[in-house]
ZAZADREN-926314 format. One record per residue (C-alpha): x, y, z. Coordinates in steps of 0.2 Angstrom, whole numbers, plus 2048, in hexadecimal, padded with zeros to 3 digits. Layout:
N
{c1 X	c2 Y	c3 Z}
...
END
This chain:
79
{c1 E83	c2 DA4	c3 75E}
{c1 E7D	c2 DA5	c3 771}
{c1 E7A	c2 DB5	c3 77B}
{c1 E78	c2 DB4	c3 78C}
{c1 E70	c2 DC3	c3 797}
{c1 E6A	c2 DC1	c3 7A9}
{c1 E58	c2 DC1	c3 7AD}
{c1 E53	c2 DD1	c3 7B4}
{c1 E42	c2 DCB	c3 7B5}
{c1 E45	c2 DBF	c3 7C0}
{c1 E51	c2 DC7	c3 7CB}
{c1 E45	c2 DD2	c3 7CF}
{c1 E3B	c2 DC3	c3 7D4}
{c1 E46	c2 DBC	c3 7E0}
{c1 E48	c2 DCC	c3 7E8}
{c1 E36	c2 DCE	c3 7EB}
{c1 E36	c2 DBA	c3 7F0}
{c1 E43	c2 DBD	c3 800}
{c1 E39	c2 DCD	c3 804}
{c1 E46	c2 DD7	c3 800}
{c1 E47	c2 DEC	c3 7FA}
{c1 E52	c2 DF2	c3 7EE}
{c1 E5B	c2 DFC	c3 7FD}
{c1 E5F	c2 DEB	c3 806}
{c1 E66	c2 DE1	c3 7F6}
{c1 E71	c2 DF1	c3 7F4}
{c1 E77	c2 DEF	c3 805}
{c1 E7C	c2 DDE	c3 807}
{c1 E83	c2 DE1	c3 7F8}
{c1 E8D	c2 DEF	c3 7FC}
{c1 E86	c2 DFD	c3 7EF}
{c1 E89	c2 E0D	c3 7F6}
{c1 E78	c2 E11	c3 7F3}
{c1 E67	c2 E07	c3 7EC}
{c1 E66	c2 E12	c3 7DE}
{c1 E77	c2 E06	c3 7D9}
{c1 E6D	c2 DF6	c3 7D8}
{c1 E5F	c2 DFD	c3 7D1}
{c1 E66	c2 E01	c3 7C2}
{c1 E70	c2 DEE	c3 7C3}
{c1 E5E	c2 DE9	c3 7C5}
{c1 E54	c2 DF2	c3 7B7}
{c1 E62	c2 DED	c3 7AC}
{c1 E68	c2 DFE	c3 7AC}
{c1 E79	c2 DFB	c3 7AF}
{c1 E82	c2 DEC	c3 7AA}
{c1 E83	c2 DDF	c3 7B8}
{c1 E95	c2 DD8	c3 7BC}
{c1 E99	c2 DC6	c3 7BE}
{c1 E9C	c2 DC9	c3 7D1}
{c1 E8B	c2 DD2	c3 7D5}
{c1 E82	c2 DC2	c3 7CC}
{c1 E8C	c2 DB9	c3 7D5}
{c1 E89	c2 DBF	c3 7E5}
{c1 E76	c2 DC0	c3 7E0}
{c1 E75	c2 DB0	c3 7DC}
{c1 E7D	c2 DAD	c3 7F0}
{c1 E6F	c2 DB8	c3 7F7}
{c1 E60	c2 DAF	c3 7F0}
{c1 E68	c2 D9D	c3 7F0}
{c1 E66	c2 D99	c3 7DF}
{c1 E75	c2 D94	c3 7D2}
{c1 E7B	c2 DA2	c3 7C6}
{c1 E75	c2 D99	c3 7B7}
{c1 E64	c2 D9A	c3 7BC}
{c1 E66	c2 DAE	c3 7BB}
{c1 E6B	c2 DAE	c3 7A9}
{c1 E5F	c2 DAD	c3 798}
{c1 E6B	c2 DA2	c3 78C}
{c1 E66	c2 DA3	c3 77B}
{c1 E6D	c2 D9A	c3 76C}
{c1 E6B	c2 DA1	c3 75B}
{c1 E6F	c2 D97	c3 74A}
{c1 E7C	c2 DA1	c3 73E}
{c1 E73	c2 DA6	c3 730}
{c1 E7F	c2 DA7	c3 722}
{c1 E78	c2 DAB	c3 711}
{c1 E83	c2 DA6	c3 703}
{c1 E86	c2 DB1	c3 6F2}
END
């Protein structure tokens, strides 16, 4: 099994890395207020495909390296 998530961490790392607020990420994002994207950022509210997208865009790294992948073994137990 794998479950994916996106690294929240991290985002809020690259944010700080490009020396940008919460209020401008929310803006060139085109959230009608920061309070939006913090919520996306803090994990919140659920992130859409397009917002990580565009994300990955604004700080010029590929999507995949915004996501945690992990893979589980199935653990079945027979009777």
């Amino acid at each position: 099994m794998v479950t994916v998530s996106v690294n929240l961490k991290l985002l809020k790392s690259l944010r700080e890395l490009h020396c940008l607020s919460i209020s401008d990420v929310a803006s060139k994002l085109g959230f009608k207020t920061p309070t939006g994207f913090w919520l996306v950022e803090t994990g919140k509210r659920n992130m859409s495909i397009s917002i990580l997208y565009q994300l990955s865009l604004l700080y010029k790294t590929p999507v995949e390296n915004l996501l945690i992948v992990k893979e589980e073994e199935d653990q079945k137990h027979s009777g």
